[in-house]
N, C-alpha and C positions, 0 to 999 in steps of 0.2 A: 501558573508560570509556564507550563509545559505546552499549554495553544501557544502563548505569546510567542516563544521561542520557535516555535514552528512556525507561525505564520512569518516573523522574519527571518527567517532560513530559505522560504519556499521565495519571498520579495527580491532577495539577493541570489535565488540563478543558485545556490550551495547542491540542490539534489543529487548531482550525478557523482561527487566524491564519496569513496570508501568510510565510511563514519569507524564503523565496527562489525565484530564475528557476534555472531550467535551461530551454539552448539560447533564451532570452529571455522564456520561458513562466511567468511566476510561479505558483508553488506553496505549497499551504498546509504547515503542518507536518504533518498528517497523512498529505498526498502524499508526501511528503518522507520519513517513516517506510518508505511501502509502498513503496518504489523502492530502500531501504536494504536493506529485505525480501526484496523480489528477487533486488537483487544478491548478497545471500549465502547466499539458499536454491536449491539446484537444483532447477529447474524445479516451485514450489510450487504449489499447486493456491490458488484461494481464497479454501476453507473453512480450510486450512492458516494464509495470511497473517491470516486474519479473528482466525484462533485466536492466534497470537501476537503480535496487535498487543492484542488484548480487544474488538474492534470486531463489536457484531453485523450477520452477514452480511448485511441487508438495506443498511444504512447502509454498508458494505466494497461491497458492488456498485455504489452511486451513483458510489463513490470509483474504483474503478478503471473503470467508466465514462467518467468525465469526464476520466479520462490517457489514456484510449484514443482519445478526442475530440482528444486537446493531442497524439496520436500519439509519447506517450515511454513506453506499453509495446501489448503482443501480447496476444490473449486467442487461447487455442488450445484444442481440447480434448486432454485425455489420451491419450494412444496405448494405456493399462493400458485406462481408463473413457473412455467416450467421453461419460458426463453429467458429467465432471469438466471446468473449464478451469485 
């Protein structure tokens, strides 16, 4: 139920509003996707996350920039590629 509801979230343009906080930090729904992402991709790279949220990677970079900022995720590079994170 949880793809579905994202994938029509992401159809309707909804991303860029305030959904909810985690640990006090309001987050938009787009953040909110890419942390769902995460959580149930092993160790995604992301070009990966960009790919299946639909988000081009420039615009994916601002975003996990700014959680990197708010410290609720890790940018690491690849242990495979080391131009990957």
């Amino acid at each position: 139920m949880r793809n579905s509801f994202q994938a029509i979230v992401r159809s309707f343009g909804l991303l860029n509003k305030t959904c909810c906080s985690v640990d006090g930090v309001d987050v938009s729904v787009i953040q909110s996707h890419i942390l769902y992402e995460i959580e149930n991709n092993e160790n995604p790279s992301i070009q990966q996350l960009a790919d299946l949220l639909g988000i081009d990677i420039t615009t994916f970079s601002r975003q996990i920039q700014t959680l990197v900022k708010m410290e609720l995720v890790t940018k690491e590079a690849s242990k495979v590629d080391k131009r990957s994170f």
